[in-house]
N, C-alpha and C positions, 0 to 999 in steps of 0.2 A: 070871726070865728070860723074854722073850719069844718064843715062836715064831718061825722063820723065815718070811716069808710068802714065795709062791711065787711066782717072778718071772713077771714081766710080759713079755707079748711088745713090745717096744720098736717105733715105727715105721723107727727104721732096721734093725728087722732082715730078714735074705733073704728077698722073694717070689717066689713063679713068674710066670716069664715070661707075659706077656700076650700071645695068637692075633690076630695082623691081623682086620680086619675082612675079611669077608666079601664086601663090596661093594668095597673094593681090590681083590682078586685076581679078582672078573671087570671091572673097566674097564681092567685090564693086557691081560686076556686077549683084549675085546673090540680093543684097541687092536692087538694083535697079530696079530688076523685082519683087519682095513680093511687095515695094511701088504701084509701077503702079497697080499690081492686087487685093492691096486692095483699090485704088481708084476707079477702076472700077468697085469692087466689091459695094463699096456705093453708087455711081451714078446707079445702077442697080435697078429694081425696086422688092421691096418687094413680093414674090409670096403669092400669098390668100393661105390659108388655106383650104385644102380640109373637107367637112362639112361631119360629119358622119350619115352613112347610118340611124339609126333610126330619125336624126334631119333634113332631107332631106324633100321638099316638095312631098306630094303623089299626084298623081292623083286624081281628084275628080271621084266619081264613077255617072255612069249615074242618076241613083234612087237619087241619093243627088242634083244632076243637079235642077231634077223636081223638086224636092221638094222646091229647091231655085226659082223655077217660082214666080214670080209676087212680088219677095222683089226687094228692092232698097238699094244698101251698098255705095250708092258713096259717097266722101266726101262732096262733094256740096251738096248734098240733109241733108245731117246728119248732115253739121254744122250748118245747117238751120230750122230744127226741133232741133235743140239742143236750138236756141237761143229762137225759140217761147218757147219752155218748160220751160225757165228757166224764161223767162217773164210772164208765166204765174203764175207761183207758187210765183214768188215773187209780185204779183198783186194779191194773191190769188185766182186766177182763177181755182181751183183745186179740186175735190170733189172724196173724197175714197168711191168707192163701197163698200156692203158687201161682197163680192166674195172676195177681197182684206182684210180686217178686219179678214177675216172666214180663211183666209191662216197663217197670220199674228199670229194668237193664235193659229194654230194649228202647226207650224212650229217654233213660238219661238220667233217671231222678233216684233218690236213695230209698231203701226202707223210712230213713228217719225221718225225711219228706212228706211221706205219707202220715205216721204219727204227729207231725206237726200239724199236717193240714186237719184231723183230726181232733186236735187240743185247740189252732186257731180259726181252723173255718168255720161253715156256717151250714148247718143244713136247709138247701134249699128245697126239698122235693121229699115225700113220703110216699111210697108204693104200697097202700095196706095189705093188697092180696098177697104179695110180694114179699113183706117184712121187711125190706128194702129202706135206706134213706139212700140221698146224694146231698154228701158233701161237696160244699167247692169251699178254694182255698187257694194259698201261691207255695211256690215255693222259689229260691236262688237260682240262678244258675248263670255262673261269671258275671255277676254282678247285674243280672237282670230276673226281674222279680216275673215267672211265668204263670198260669192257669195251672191247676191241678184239680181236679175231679176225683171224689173217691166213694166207692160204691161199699155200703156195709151193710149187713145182715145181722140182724137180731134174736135172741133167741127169747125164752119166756124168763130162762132164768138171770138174765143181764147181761149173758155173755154177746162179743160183737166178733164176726166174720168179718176180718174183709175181704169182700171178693174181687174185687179191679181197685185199682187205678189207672187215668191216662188222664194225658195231655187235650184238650177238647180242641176242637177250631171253633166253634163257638163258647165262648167262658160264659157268657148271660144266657145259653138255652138250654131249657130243661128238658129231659131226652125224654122220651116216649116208653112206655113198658115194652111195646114191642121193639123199639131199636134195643132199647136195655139187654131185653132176651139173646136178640141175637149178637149184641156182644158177648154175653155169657156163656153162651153155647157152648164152650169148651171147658166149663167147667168142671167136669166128670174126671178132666186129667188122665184122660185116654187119649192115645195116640193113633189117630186117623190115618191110614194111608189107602192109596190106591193104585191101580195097578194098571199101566197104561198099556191096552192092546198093542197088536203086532198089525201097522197098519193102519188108515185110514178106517172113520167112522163108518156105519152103512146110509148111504144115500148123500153124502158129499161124495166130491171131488177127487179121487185118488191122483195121489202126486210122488207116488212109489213109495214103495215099503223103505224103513229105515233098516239101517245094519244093528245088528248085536253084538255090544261091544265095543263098536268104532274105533 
């Protein structure tokens, strides 16, 4: 008889379980921290935009201070000289000075310009001592849409003056009561002349009399 020989471990029989790798459970892991920090990245709040230095608000300077004495820019006051103004024109309550007419042809723009700017602008500025607003506004011209400024006077009973219109070089700056004045100056509608000596001033330079006549 032969010996029993001693059995063999067969390949179907039970092994242990085999450990993931090592390098699976960190690409899960790493996977799982980009998730989280892009959700906290979105829940995060958007940062403003830092504004550059030339579009930054300046300081007002003293002298501009004063000159801003005695206007009125609130919203409350201006939506409410906006509404009488626009009541008035569409009531015809409204009568163009020559001072306004006299700008009007000498700068390019129509009367109807001015009633537009009127009907569509926007009162920016209140002069109370003054009775004063200023309108800004555009108006056409060949096909280019320009600044138009318009100066109007109020009365108690609703009626509106206007006294100027011009073209501004500044469109966003609100004039001063004294620049205002002395554009006004002329509104008495008298004609100024004067009458220029025979001759140089006293204490300049004389550089020989002129002829009469020439």
């Amino acid at each position: 008889m032969t010996k029993a020989s001693a059995p063999r471990a067969s390949a179907s029989s039970p092994t242990t379980p085999r450990r993931p790798a090592k390098g699976g459970t960190d690409l899960l892991a790493l996977r799982a921290q980009l998730a989280r920090a892009e959700k906290e990245a979105r829940r995060a709040p958007t940062p403003v935009p830092a504004r550059p230095e030339h579009l930054r608000a300046k300081p007002v300077k003293p002298q501009r201070e004063a000159d801003l004495a005695g206007i009125d820019t609130t919203d409350h006051t201006l939506t409410r000289a906006h509404a009488r103004l626009r009541d008035a024109v569409y009531e015809g309550k409204y009568h163009l000075c020559p001072h306004a007419i006299g700008h009007a042809r000498a700068e390019g723009f129509l009367e109807q310009d001015i009633v537009h700017v009127l009907v569509a602008g926007r009162v920016r500025a209140v002069y109370p001592e003054d009775r004063r607003w200023l309108v800004c506004g555009y108006f056409e011209s060949h096909g280019v849409a320009l600044p138009l400024h318009v100066v109007v006077e109020h009365a108690p009973d609703g009626h509106l003056d206007v006294v100027t219109a011009f073209v501004p070089k500044q469109p966003h700056h609100i004039i001063s009561r004294a620049r205002l004045a002395v554009m006004l100056r002329y509104d008495d509608e008298r004609i100024r002349t004067r009458t220029a000596p025979v001759g140089n001033k006293p204490g300049n330079r004389s550089k020989g009399k002129w002829k009469k006549g020439g």
